[in-house]
C-alpha positions as CSV (number, residue, x, y, z in Angstrom):
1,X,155.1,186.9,-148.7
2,X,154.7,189.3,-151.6
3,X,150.7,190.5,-152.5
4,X,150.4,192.5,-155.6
5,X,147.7,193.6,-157.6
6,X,147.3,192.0,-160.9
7,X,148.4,194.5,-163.3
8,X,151.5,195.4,-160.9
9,X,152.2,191.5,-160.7
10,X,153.0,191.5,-164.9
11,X,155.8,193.9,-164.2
12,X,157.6,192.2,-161.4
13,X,158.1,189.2,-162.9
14,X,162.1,189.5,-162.5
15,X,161.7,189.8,-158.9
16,X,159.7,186.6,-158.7
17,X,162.4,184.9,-160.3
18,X,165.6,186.7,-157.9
19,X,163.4,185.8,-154.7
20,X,162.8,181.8,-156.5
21,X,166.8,181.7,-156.9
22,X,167.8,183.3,-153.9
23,X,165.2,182.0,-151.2
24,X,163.8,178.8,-153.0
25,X,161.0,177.7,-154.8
26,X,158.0,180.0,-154.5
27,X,154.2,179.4,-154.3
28,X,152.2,181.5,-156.7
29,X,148.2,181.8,-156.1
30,X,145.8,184.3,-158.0
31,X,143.2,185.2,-155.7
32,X,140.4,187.7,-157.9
33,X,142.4,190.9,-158.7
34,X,145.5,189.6,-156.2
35,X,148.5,187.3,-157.0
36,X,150.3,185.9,-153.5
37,X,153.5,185.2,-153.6
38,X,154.8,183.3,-150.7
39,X,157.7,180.6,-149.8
40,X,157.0,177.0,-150.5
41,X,155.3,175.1,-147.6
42,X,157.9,173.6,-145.2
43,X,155.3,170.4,-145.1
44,X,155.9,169.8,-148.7
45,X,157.6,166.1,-148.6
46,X,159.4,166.3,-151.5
47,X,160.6,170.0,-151.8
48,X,161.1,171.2,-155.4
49,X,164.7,171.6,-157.1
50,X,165.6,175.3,-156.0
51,X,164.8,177.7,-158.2
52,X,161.4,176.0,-159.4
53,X,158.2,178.3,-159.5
54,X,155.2,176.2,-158.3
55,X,151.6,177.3,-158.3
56,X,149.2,176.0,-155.8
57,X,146.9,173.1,-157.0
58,X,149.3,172.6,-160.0
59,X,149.1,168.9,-161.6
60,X,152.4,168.1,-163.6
61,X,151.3,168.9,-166.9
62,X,153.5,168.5,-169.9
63,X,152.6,172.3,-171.0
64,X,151.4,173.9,-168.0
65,X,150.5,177.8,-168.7
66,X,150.8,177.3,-172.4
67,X,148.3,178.0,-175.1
68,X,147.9,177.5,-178.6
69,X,145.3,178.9,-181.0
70,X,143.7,176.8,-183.0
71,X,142.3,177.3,-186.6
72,X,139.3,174.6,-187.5
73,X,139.2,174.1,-191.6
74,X,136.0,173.1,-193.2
75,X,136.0,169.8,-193.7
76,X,134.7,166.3,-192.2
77,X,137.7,166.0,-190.3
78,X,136.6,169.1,-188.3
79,X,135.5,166.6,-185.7
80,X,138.4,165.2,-184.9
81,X,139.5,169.0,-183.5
82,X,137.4,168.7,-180.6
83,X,139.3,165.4,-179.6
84,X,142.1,167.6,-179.8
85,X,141.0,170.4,-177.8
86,X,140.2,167.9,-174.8
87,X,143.8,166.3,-175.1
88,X,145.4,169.8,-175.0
89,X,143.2,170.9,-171.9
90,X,144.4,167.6,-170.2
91,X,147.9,168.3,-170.9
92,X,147.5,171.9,-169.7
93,X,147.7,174.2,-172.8
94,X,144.7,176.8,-172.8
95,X,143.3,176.6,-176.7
96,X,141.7,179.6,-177.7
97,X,139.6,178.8,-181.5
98,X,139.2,180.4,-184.4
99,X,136.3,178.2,-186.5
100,X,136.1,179.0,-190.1
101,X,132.7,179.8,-192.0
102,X,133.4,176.0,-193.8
103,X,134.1,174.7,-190.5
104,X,131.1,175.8,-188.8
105,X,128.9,173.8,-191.4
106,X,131.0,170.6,-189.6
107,X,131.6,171.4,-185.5
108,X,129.8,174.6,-183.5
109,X,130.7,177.4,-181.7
110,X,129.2,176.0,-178.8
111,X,131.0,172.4,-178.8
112,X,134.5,174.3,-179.5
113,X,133.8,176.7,-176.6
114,X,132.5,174.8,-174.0
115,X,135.6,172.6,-174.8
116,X,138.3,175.4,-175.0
117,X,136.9,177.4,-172.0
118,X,137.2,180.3,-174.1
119,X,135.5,182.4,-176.7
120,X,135.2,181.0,-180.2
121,X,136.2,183.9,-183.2
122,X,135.4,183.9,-186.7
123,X,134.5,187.0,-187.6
124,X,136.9,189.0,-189.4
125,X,134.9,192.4,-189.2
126,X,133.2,191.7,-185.6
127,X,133.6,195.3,-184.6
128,X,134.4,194.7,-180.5
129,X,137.7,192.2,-181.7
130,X,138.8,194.7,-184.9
131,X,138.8,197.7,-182.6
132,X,141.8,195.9,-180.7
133,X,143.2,194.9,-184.0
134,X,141.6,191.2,-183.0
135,X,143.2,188.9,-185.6
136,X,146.9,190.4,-185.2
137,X,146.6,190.2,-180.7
138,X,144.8,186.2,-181.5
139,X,147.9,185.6,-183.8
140,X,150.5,186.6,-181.4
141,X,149.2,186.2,-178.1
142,X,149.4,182.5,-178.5
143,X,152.6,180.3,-178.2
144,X,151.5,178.1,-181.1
145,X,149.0,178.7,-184.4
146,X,148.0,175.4,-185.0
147,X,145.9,174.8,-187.9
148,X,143.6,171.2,-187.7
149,X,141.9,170.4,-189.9
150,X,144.5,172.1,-192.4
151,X,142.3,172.0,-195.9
152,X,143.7,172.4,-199.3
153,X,142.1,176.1,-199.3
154,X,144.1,176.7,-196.0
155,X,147.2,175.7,-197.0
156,X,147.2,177.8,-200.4
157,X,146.1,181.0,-198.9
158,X,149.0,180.4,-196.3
159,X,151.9,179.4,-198.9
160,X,150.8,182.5,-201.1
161,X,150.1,185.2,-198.9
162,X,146.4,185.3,-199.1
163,X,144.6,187.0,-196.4
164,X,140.4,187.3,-196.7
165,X,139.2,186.1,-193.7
166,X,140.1,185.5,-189.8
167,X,141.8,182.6,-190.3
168,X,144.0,183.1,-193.6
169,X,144.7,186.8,-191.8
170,X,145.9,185.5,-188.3
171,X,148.1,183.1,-190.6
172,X,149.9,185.7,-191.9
173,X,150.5,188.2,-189.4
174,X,151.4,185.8,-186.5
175,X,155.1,186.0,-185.6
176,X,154.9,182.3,-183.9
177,X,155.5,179.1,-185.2
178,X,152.5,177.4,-187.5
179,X,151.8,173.4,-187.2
180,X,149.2,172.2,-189.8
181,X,147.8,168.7,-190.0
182,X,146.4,168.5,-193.3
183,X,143.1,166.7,-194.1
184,X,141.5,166.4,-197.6
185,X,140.6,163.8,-200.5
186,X,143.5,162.0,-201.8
187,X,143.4,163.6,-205.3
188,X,143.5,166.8,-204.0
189,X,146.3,166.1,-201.7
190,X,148.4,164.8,-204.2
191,X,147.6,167.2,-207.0
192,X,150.4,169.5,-208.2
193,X,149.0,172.5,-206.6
194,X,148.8,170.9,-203.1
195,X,152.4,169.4,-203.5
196,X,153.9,173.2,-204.6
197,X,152.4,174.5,-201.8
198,X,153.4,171.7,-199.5
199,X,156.9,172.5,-200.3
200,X,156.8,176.6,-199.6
201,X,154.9,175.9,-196.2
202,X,157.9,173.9,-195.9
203,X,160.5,176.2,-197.0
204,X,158.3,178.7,-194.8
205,X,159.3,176.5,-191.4
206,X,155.8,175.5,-191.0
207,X,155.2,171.7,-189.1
208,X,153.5,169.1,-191.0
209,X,151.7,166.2,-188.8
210,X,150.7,163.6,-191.0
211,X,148.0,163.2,-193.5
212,X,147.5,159.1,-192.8
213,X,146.3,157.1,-195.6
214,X,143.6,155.1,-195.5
215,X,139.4,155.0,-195.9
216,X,138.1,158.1,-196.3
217,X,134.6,159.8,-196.0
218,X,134.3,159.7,-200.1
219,X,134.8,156.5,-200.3
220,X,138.6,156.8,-201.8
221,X,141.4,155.4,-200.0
222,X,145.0,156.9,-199.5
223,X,146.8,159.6,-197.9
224,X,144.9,162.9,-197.1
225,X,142.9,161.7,-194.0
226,X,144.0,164.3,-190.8
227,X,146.4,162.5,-188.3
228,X,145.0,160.8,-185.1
229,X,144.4,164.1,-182.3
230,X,146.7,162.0,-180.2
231,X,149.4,161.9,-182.8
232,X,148.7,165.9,-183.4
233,X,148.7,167.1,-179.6
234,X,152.1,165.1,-178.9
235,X,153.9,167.4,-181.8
236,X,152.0,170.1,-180.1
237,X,153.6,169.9,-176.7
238,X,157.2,168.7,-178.6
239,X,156.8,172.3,-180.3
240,X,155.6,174.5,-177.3
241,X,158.5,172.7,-174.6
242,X,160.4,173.8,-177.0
243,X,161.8,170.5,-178.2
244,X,160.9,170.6,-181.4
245,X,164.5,171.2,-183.3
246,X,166.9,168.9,-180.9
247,X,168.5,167.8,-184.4
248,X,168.9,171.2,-186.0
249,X,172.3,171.3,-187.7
250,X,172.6,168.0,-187.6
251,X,172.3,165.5,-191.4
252,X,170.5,162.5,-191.5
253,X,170.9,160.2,-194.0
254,X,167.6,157.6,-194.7
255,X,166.5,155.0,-197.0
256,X,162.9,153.6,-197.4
257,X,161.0,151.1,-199.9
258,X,161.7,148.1,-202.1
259,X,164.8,147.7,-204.2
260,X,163.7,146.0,-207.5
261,X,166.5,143.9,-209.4
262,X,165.7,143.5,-213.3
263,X,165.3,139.7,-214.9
264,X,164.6,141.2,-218.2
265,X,162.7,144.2,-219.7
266,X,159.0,143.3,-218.2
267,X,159.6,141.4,-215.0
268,X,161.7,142.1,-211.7
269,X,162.4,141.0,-208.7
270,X,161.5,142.8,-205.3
271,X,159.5,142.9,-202.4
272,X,155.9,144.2,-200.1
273,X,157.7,147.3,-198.9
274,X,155.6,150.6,-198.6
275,X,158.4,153.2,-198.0
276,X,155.8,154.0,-195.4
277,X,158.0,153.3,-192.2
278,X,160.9,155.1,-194.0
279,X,159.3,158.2,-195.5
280,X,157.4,158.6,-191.8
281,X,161.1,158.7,-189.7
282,X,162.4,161.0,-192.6
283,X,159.8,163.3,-192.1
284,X,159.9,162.9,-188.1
285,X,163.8,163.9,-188.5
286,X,162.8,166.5,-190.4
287,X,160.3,167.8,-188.2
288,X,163.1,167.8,-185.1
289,X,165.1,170.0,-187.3
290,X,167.8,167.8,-189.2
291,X,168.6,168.2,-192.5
292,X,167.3,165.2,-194.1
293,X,168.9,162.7,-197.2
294,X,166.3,160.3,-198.2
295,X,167.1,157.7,-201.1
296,X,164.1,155.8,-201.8
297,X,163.4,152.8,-204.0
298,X,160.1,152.7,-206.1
299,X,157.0,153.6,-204.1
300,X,153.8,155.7,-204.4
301,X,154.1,158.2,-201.6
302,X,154.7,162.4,-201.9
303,X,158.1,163.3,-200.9
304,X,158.2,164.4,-197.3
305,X,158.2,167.9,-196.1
306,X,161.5,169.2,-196.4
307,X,163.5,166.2,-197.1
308,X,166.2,166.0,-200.3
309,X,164.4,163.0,-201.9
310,X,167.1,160.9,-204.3
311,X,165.0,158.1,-206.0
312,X,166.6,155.0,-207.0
313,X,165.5,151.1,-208.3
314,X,168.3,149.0,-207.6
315,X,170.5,147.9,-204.3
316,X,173.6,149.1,-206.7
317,X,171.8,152.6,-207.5
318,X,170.6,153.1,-203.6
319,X,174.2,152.1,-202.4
320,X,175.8,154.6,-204.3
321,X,173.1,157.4,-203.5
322,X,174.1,156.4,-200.1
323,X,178.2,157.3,-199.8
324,X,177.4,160.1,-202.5
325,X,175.0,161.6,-199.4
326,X,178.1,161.1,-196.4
327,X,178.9,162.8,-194.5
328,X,175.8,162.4,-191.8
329,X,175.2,162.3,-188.3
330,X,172.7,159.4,-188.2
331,X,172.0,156.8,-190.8
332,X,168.6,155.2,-190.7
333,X,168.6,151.9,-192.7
334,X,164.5,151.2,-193.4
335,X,164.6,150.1,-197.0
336,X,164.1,146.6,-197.7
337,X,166.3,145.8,-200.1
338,X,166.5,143.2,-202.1
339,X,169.5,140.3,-200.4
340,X,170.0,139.2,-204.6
341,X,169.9,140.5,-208.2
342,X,169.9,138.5,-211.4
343,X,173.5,138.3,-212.4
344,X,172.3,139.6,-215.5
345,X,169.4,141.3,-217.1
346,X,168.1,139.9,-220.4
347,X,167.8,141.9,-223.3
348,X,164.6,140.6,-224.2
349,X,161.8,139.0,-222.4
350,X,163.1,136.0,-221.0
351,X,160.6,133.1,-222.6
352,X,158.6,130.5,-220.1
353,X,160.2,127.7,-220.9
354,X,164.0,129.4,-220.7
355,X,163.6,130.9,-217.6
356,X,165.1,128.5,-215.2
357,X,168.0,128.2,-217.3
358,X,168.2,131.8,-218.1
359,X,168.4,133.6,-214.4
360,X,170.9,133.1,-212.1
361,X,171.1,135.1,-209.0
362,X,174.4,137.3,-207.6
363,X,174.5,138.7,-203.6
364,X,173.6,142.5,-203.3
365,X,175.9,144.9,-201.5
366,X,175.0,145.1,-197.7
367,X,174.4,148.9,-197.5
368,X,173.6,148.9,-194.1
369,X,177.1,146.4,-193.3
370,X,178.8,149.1,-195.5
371,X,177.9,151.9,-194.4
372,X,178.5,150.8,-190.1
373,X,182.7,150.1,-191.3
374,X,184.6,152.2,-189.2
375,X,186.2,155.0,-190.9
376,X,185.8,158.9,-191.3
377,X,182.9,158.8,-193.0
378,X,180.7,156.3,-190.6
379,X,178.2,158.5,-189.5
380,X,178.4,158.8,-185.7
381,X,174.8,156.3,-184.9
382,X,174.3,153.9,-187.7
383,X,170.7,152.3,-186.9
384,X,169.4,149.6,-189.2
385,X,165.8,148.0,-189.2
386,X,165.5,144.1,-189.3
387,X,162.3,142.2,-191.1
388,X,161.3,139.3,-189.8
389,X,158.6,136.4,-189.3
390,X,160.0,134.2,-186.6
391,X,162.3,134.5,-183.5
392,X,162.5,138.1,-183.9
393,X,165.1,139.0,-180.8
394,X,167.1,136.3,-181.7
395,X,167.6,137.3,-185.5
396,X,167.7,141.0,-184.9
397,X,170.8,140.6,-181.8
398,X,172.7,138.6,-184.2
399,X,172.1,141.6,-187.0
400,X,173.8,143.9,-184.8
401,X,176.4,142.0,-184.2
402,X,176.8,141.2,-187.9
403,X,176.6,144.4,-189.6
404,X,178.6,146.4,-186.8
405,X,175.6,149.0,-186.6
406,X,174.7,150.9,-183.1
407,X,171.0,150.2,-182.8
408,X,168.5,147.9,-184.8
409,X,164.5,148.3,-184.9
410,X,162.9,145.3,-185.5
411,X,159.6,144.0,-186.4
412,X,157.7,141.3,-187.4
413,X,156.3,141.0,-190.5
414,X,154.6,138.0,-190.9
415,X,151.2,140.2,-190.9
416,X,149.9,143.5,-192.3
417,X,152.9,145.4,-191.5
418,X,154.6,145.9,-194.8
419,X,152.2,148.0,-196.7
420,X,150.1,148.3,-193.6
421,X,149.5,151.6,-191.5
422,X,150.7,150.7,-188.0
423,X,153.9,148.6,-186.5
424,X,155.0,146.9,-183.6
425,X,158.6,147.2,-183.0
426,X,161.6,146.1,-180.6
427,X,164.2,148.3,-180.5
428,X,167.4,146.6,-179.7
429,X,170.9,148.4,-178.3
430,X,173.9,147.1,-177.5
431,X,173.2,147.6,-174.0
432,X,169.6,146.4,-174.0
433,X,166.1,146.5,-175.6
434,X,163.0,148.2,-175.4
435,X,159.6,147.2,-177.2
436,X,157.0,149.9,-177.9
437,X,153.3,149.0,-178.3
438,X,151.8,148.8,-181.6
439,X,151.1,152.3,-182.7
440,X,150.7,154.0,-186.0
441,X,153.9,154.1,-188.0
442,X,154.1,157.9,-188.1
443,X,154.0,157.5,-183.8
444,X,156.8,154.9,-184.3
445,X,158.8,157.3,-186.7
446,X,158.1,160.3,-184.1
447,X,159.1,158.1,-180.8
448,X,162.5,157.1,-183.1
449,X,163.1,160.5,-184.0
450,X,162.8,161.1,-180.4
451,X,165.9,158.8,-179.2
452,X,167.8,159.6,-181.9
453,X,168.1,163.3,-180.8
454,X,168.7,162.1,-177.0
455,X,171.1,159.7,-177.9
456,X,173.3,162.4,-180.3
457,X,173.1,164.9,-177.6
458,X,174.3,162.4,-174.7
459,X,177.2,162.1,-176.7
460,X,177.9,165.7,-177.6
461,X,176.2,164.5,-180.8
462,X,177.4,164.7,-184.3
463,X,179.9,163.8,-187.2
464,X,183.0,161.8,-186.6
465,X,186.8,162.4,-187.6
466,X,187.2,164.4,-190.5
467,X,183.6,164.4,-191.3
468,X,182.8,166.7,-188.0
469,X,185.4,169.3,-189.0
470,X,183.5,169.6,-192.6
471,X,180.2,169.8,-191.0
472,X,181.4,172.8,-189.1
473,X,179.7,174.1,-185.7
474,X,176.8,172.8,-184.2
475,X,173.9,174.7,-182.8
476,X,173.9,174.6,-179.2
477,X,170.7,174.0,-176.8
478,X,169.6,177.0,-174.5
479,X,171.3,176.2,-170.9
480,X,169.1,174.6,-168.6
481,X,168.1,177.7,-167.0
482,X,167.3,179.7,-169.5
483,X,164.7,177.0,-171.0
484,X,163.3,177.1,-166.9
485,X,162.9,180.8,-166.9
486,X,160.9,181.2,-170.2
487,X,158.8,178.5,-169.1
488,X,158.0,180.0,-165.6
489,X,157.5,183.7,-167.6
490,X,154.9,181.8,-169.9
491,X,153.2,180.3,-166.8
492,X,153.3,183.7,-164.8
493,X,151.5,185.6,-168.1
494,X,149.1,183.0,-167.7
495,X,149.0,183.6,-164.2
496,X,148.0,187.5,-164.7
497,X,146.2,187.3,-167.9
């Protein structure tokens, strides 16, 4: 048994990990000014892989010891942070807060405190935190700057460098990784400004969660409402375990929205589709690190965070965007494209009375078919996503079967799904299936995004034939011991802070 005083303790953090490795896992209490170090109990039933650090009363956690801080914009969305304070303290990340002047005028100090279990800062010039240089220790001493609600006056102080108050100022001299989850009125989101910035917070690494669309406070509908706190602390804890880039080096190649085939100058035809599914998994990709292709038919939605948007109308146009994009490691086939096209499109409009005559209707290329041929340039998982209204299972096996692809998601569609906010998918491999609950379509895209890393890295993940020799190396993940000693020093500072 090892007993050291607390500020000894932070210095001997190497010899907690020799006695872990050489005499098993180890049982770490902090008792006042003490920490005990001890061997695990020999009454434990199910003794700990060796080499594990335990601490006594620990609950498994998906972010034990971790902490984030968390910057609160002024807007109505502001309540939604304390939802996502309690979800972090469940999953065991200490939040520490800073609330802005706006934000204050939406959630108190006292709510955010007595949530956190910590002091609430907003003060840039409060004398005690300055005379420790405050904002630069509550920007680093963190694992995570988070900023939720991210408003439009957040996110253009961060993309240009702007620092006049606590929270701008912590922005810019952390040295950690920022997540913002914007929230603000759809016109303002979409403006030009918002979108310029949008892009340099992207170019700057910074993690976008969200903004949903849908009814907002104003009375306006479309994007710019905050993502659900559920949605936001699960790309928390993907960012602090550290499994937040499983796809970096990797290309992923996407397509999303309607195709529309033209009869004549004024009228086409197409389909519902939203992009919404599509644009969600390319920004989900992007989020895990991949470099991300998306070629989208028509739609009204911003470009995703750091995705390489090609836009296109017809199946022709989004075909040839497609093999222009190859090589890729994954192809994710969400458009809905249209199965026919007119077999010509009239010069003028076509009159009522000629128009049965006048249109006849020629097969489109099967992209996703084309795309799953075995060759050099098939990208090494070929996923395709199947529409339909009645025996769902049944149409979607014979689909994979069909077009030769490794994995197909399918849904029905028979109600609000196509244009709507939320889907309820199946998600059939060749070796089984596996049906998620109904969940918000950016939860889908993220859960996707998910097995899509896992599967690439099960198979040593990547480019086939000639294709993988272009693409060059691939980053490697940290070895598995390496990821379990920065965890257990994050938990041990935790331990002695």
């Amino acid at each position: 048994m090892r007993d050291w005083a607390v500020a000894d303790a932070k210095n001997r953090f190497s010899e907690l990990i020799t006695k872990a490795l050489e005499e098993g896992p180890q049982r770490v209490t902090r008792r006042g000014r003490r920490v005990i170090v001890r061997a695990e109990d020999d009454a434990i039933d199910a003794p700990a892989p060796r080499g594990r650090v335990e601490y006594e009363g620990h609950v498994a956690r998906p972010a034990e010891g971790l902490r984030v801080l968390l910057i609160i914009g002024g807007g109505i969305a502001a309540y939604k942070s304390l939802e996502l304070i309690r979800l972090l303290r469940q999953s065991g990340v200490a939040v520490r807060a800073i609330l802005t002047e706006a934000g204050a005028q939406f959630v108190t100090p006292l709510s955010v405190g007595a949530l956190s279990e910590d002091k609430v800062y907003g003060d840039l010039f409060d004398l005690t935190d300055e005379a420790e240089m405050g904002h630069i220790e509550l920007s680093r001493s963190a694992d995570l700057v988070v900023v939720a609600p991210a408003t439009a006056d957040l996110m253009a102080k961060a993309a240009n460098g702007i620092a006049n108050d606590l929270a701008s100022t912590a922005l810019l001299a952390t040295d950690k990784r920022v997540l913002m989850a914007p929230a603000m009125n759809v016109r303002m989101w979409t403006h030009p400004a918002t979108q310029r910035n949008l892009t340099r917070l992207a170019a700057d690494g910074v993690v976008m969660v969200g903004p949903d669309e849908g009814a907002m406070a104003c009375g306006e509908f479309g994007p710019g409402r905050m993502a659900a706190p559920a949605a936001i602390r699960d790309a928390i804890i993907r960012l602090l375990n550290n499994e937040a880039r499983p796809l970096a080096g990797k290309h992923a190649l996407v397509t999303a929205g309607p195709t529309i085939e033209p009869i004549d100058p004024v009228r086409f035809l197409s389909n519902r589709s939203s992009g919404r599914q599509g644009y969600a998994i390319a920004a989900a990709l992007a989020a895990a690190g991949a470099r991300v292709s998306l070629v989208s038919g028509p739609v009204a939605l911003a470009d995703p965070p750091g995705v390489t948007v090609k836009r296109v109308e017809t199946a022709l146009e989004m075909l040839g965007a497609c093999e222009a994009a190859l090589p890729a490691d994954v192809f994710v086939s969400v458009a809905a494209v249209a199965d026919w096209r007119p077999d010509r499109c009239a010069e003028e409009k076509i009159k009522k009375g000629q128009a049965a005559k006048a249109i006849g209707l020629t097969e489109n290329p099967d992209i996703l078919a084309t795309l799953s041929k075995p060759g050099p340039n098939r990208p090494g998982l070929v996923i395709g996503f199947a529409a339909e209204t009645e025996h769902v299972e049944a149409h979607a096996r014979a689909k994979i079967a069909k077009k030769g692809c490794d994995w197909i998601v399918a849904n029905d569609v028979s109600g609000d799904v196509m244009g709507g906010v939320e889907n309820e998918v199946l998600l059939i491999r060749r070796d089984g299936a596996e049906r998620w609950p109904r969940m918000a379509k950016e939860a889908v895209a993220a859960r996707l995004a998910d097995a899509v890393a896992a599967a690439l890295t099960a198979r040593g993940g990547g480019l086939t034939g000639r294709a993988r020799c272009a693409d060059g190396a691939h980053a490697a993940k940290p070895s598995r011991r390496r990821r379990w000693r920065r965890r257990a020093r994050r938990s041990w500072r935790s331990i002695c802070d």
